[in-house]
C-alpha positions in Angstrom: -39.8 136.7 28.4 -38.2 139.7 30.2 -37.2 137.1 33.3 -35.5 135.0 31.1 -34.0 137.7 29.5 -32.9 138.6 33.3 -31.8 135.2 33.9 -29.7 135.5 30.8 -27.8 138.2 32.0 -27.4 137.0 35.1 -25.7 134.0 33.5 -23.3 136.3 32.5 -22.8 138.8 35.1 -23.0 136.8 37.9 -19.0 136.1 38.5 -18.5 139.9 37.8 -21.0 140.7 40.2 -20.0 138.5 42.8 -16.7 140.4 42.4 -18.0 143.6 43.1 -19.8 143.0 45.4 -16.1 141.7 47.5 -14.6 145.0 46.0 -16.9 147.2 47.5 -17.0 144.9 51.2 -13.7 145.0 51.2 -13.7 149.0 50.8 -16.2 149.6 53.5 -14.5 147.3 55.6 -11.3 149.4 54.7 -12.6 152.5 55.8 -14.0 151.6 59.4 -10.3 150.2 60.0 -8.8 153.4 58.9 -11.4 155.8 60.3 -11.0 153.5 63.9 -7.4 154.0 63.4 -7.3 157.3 62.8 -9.3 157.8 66.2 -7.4 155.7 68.1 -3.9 157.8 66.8 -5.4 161.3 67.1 -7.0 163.4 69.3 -10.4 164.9 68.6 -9.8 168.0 67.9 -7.3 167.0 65.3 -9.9 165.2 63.7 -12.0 168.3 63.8 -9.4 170.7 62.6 -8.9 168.0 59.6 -12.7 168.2 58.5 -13.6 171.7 59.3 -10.7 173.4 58.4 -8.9 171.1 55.7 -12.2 169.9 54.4 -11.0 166.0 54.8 -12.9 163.8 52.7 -14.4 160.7 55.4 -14.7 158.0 52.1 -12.2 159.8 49.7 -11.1 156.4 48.4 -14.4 155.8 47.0 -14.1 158.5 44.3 -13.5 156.1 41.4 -15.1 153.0 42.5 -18.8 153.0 41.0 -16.7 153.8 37.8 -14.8 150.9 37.6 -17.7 149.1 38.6 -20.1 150.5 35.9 -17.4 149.9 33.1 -16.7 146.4 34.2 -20.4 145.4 34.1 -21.0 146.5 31.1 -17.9 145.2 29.2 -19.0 141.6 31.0 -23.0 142.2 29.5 -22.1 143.6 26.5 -18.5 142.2 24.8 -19.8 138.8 24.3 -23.2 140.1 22.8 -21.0 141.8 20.4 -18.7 138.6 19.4 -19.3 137.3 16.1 -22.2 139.0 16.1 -24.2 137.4 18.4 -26.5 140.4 19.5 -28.4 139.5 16.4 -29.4 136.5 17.5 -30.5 138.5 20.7 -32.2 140.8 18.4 -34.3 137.8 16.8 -36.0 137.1 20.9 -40.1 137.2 20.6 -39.8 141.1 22.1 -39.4 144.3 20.2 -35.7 145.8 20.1 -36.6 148.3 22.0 -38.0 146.2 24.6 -35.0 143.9 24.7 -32.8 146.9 24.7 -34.4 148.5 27.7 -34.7 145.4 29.6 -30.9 144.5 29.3 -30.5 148.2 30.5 -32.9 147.8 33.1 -30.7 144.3 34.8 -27.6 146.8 35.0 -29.4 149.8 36.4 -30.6 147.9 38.7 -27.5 145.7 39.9 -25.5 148.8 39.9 -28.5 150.3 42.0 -28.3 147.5 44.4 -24.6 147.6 44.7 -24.4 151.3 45.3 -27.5 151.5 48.1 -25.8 148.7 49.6 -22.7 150.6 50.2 -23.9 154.2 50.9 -26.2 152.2 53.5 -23.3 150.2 55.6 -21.2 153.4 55.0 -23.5 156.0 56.5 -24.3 153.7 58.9 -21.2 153.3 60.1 -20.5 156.7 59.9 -23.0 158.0 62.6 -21.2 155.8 65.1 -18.2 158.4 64.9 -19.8 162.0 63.5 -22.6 163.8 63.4 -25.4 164.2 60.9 -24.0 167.2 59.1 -20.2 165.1 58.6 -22.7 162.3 57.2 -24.5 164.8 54.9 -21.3 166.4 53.5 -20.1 162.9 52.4 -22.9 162.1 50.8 -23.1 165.5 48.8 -19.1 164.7 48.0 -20.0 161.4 46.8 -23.1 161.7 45.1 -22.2 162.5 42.0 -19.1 159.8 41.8 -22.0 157.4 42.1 -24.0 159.0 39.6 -20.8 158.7 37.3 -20.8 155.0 37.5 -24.4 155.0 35.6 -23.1 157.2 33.7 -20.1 155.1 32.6 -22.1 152.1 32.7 -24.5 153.7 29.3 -21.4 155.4 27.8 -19.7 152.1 28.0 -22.9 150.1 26.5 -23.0 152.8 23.9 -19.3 152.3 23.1 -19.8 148.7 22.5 -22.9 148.8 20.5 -21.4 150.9 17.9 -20.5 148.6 15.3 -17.9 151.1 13.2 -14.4 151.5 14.8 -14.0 154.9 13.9 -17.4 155.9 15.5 -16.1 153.6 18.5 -13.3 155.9 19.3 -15.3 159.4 18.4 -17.6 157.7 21.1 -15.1 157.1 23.6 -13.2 160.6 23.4 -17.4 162.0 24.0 -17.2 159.5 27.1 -14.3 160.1 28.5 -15.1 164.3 28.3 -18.5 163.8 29.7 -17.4 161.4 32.5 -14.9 164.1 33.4 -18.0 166.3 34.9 -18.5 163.5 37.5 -15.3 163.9 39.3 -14.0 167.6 39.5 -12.1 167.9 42.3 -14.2 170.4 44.9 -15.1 171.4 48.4 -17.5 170.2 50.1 -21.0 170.9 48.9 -19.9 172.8 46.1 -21.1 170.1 43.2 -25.3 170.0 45.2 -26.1 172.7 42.7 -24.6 170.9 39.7 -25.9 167.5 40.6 -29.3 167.5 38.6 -27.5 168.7 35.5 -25.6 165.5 35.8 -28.8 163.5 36.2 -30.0 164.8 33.3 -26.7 164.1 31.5 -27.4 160.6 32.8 -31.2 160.5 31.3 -30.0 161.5 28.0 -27.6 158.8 27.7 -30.1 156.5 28.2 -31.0 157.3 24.9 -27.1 156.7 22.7 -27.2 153.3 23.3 -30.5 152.8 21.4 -29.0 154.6 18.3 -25.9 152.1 18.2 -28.4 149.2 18.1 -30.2 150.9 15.4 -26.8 151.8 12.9 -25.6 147.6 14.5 -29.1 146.7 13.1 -28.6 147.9 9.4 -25.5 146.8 8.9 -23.4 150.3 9.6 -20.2 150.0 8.0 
C-alpha cells in the first residue's frame, strides 16, 4: 500500500520534479561557466584576495533555491489533495492516518533529499577542480543550512495547506515565514556551524505541525 501510495504522488509530482531537477542542472551548469570565467578574467591572487579577504561566497546564487524548491513540491502534493476536499478520500486508504501522513511526507523528504545530494555532489565536485578542500568546506558550511531551509519550507508549507481554517492559514504562514527567516541570515563564513543543529531540530519539530492540521481537517475545524 505505501508503493502505491508512492506511485500516487509521483503521478502528481512528477512534471514539478522534472522541473527541478532542469532548475537546479541549469544552476550548476551556471556556476562552472561563471567560476571558469571568472578565472579566465582574473588573476589568481585576485581570486584569493576575493575569498580570503572579502569572504566571496563560490555558490552564492544557491541561497534561495532549495526554498523555492521545497515550497513548489509541496503546493504540487498537497493543493489538489486539499480541492473539494479530496484528502478525505485519501484519508479513507486501508492505512492509518498517521501512516498515510508520514508516508506522503516520506515521498517529499526523500525527493527533496535526492535533489539536494545530487547538487551538493556535482557542485563540490566540481569545485575541487579549481580550490582546495578548506574553499570546498566553507561552502558547504555557508550552504548548509539554506538546504536545510528547503525541508524546512517544504513542512511549513504542508502544514499551511492542511489547515483547513483561513484565519489559522495565515497565523500559520506569518509562524513560517518568521521561522524560515533563521535559515538565511546573512553571515560570514562559518559563523552559522554552531547554529546549525538548532535548526535541525527546528526542522524535527515541524515534522510534527503537519499532523495536527490533519487532525483539526479530520473533525471538521471550522
Amino acid at each position: 500500500m505505501i508503493q502505491a501510495l508512492f506511485y500516487k504522488e509521483w503521478i502528481k509530482t512528477r512534471r514539478i520534479i522534472l522541473l527541478l531537477f532542469v532548475l537546479f542542472a541549469g544552476f550548476v551548469a551556471y556556476t562552472f561557466i561563471d567560476l571558469a570565467q571568472m578565472f579566465r578574467v582574473n588573476p589568481p591572487e585576485v581570486i584569493w584576495d576575493n575569498i580570503i579577504l572579502k569572504d566571496f561566497l563560490l555558490i552564492p546564487n544557491i541561497k534561495w533555491l532549495p526554498l523555492l524548491a521545497g515550497i513548489l513540491l509541496a503546493i504540487t502534493q498537497y493543493v489538489p489533495e486539499m480541492v473539494n476536499k479530496r484528502f478525505k478520500l485519501t484519508l479513507h486508504l486501508p492505512l492509518s492516518e498517521n501512516k498515510i501522513v508520514i508516508g506522503m511526507l516520506s515521498y517529499g523528504i526523500l525527493v527533496l533529499s535526492f535533489l539536494f545530494a545530487i547538487t551538493y555532489i556535482v557542485l563540490l565536485s566540481g569545485l575541487s577542480s579549481y580550490f582546495p578542500r578548506e574553499f570546498i568546506l566553507s561552502s558547504f558550511y555557508v550552504s548548509c543550512p539554506w538546504f536545510l531551509g528547503g525541508f524546512a519550507g517544504y513542512m511549513l508549507t504542508t502544514w499551511i495547506i492542511y489547515e483547513p481554517v483561513w484565519k489559522y492559514r495565515i497565523a500559520n504562514a506569518m509562524v513560517s515565514i518568521c521561522t524560515l527567516m533563521l535559515f538565511f541570515f546573512d553571515q560570514k563564513s562559518g559563523a552559522y556551524l554552531p547554529f546549525i543543529p538548532y535548526l535541525l531540530i527546528i526542522i524535527i519539530m515541524s515534522i510534527s505541525f503537519p499532523f495536527y492540521a490533519v487532525i483539526r481537517f479530520k473533525e471538521g475545524a471550522q
